[in-house]
Backbone as CSV, one residue per row, in Angstrom:
resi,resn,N_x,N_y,N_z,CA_x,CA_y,CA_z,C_x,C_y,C_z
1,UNK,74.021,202.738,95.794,74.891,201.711,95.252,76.202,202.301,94.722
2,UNK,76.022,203.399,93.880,77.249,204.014,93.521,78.447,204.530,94.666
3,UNK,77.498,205.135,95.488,78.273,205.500,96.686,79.111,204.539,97.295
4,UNK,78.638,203.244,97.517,79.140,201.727,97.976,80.313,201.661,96.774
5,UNK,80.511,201.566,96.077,81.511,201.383,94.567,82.140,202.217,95.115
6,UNK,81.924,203.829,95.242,82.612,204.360,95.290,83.894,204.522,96.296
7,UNK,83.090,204.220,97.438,83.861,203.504,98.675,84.693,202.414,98.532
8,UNK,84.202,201.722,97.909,85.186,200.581,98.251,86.111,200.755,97.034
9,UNK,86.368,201.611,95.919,87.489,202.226,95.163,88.209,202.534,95.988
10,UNK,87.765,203.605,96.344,88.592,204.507,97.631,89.460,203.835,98.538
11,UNK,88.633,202.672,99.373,89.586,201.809,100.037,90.273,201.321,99.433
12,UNK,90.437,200.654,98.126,91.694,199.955,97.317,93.105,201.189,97.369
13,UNK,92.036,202.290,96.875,93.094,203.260,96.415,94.350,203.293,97.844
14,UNK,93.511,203.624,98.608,94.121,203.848,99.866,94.851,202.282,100.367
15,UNK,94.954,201.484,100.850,95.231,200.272,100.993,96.500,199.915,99.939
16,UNK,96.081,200.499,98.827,97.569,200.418,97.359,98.534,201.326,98.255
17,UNK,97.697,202.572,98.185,98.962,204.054,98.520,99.527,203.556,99.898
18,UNK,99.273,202.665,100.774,99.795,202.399,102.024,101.123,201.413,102.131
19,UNK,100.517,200.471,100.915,101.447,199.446,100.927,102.847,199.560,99.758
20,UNK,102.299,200.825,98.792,103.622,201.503,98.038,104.704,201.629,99.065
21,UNK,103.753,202.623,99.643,104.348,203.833,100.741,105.208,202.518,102.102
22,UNK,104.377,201.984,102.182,105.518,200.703,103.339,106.415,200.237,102.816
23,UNK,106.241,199.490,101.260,107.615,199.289,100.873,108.966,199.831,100.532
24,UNK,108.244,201.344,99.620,109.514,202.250,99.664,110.260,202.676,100.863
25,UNK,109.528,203.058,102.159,110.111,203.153,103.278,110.978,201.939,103.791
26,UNK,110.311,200.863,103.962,111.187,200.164,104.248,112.442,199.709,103.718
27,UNK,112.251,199.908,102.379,113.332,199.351,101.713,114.472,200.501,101.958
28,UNK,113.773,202.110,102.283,114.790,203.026,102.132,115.469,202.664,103.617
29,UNK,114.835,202.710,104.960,115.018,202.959,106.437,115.465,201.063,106.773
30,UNK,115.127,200.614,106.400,115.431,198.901,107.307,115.910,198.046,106.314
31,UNK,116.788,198.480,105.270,117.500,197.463,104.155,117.475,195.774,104.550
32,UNK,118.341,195.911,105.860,118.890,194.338,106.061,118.426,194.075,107.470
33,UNK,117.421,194.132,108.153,116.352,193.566,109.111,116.941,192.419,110.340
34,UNK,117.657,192.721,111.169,118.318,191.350,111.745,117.352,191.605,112.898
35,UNK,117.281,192.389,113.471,116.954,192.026,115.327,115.043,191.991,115.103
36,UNK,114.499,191.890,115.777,112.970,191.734,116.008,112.439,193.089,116.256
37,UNK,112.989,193.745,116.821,112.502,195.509,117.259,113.262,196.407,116.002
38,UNK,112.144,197.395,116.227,113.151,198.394,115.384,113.960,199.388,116.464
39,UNK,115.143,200.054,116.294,115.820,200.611,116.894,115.364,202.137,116.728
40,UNK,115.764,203.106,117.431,115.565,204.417,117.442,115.289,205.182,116.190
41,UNK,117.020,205.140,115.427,116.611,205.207,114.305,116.032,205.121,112.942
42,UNK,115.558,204.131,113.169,114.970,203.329,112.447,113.202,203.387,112.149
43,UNK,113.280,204.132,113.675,111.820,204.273,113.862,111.676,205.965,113.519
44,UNK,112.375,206.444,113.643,112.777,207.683,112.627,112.634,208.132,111.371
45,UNK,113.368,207.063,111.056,113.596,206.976,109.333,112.325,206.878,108.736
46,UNK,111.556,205.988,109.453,109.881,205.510,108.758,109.053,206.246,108.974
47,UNK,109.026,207.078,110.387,108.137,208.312,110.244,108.875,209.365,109.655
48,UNK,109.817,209.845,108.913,110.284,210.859,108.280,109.530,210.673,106.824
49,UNK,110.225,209.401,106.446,109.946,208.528,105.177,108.390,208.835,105.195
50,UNK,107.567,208.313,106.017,106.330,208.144,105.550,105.533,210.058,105.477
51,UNK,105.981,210.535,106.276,104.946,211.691,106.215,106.074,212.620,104.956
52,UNK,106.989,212.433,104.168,107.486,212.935,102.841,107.041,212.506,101.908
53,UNK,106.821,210.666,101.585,105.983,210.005,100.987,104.633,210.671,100.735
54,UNK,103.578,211.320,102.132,102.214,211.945,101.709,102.269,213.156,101.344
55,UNK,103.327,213.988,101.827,103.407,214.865,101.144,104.210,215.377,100.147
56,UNK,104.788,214.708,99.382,104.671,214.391,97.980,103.436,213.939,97.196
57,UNK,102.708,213.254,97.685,101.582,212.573,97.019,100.661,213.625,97.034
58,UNK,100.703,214.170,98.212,100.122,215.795,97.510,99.989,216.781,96.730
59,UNK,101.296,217.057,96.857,101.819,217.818,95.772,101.560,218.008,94.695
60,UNK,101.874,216.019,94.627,101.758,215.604,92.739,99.633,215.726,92.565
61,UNK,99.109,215.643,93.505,97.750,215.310,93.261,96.879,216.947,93.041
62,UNK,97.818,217.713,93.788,97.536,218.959,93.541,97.930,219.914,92.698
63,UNK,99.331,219.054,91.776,99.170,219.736,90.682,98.429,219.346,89.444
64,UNK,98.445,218.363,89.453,97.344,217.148,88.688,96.146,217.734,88.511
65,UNK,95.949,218.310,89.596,94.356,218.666,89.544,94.238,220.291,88.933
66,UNK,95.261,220.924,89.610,95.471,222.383,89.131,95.595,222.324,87.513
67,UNK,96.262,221.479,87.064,96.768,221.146,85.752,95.218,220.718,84.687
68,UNK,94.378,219.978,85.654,93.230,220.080,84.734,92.300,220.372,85.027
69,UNK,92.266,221.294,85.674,91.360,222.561,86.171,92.096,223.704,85.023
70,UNK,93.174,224.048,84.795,93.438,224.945,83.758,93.051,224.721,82.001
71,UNK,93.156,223.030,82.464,92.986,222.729,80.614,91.459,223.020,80.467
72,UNK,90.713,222.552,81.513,89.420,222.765,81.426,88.673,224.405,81.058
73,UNK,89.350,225.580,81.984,89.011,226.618,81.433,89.564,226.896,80.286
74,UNK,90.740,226.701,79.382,91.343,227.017,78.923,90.091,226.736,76.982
């Protein structure tokens, strides 16, 4: 049962971090949206955007963790 909880945390978590991560991109790469397709660059911008977005979220999660992994021995 816990495992089930635990899962379906996980999916929120993930499902949140997706839809942060879509809006900041978009808002950074497709401001003002006119045509139906995205254009070259555009489709650029969102895969640049998005894989800086995760890895940042790394970063911060890995120092987070380093950070209390030290308080803990400490």
């Amino acid at each position: 049962m816990s495992q089930e909880i635990s899962a379906m945390k996980m999916a929120k978590l993930n499902a949140a971090f997706l839809k942060k991560m879509q809006d900041a991109c978009w808002k950074i790469c497709i401001p003002h949206k006119t045509e139906s397709d995205l254009n070259t660059g555009e489709k650029l911008c969102l895969d640049r955007c998005a894989a800086k977005y995760y890895e940042t979220n790394d970063l911060i999660s890995k120092y987070y963790t380093q950070d209390k992994n030290s308080q803990v021995t400490q």
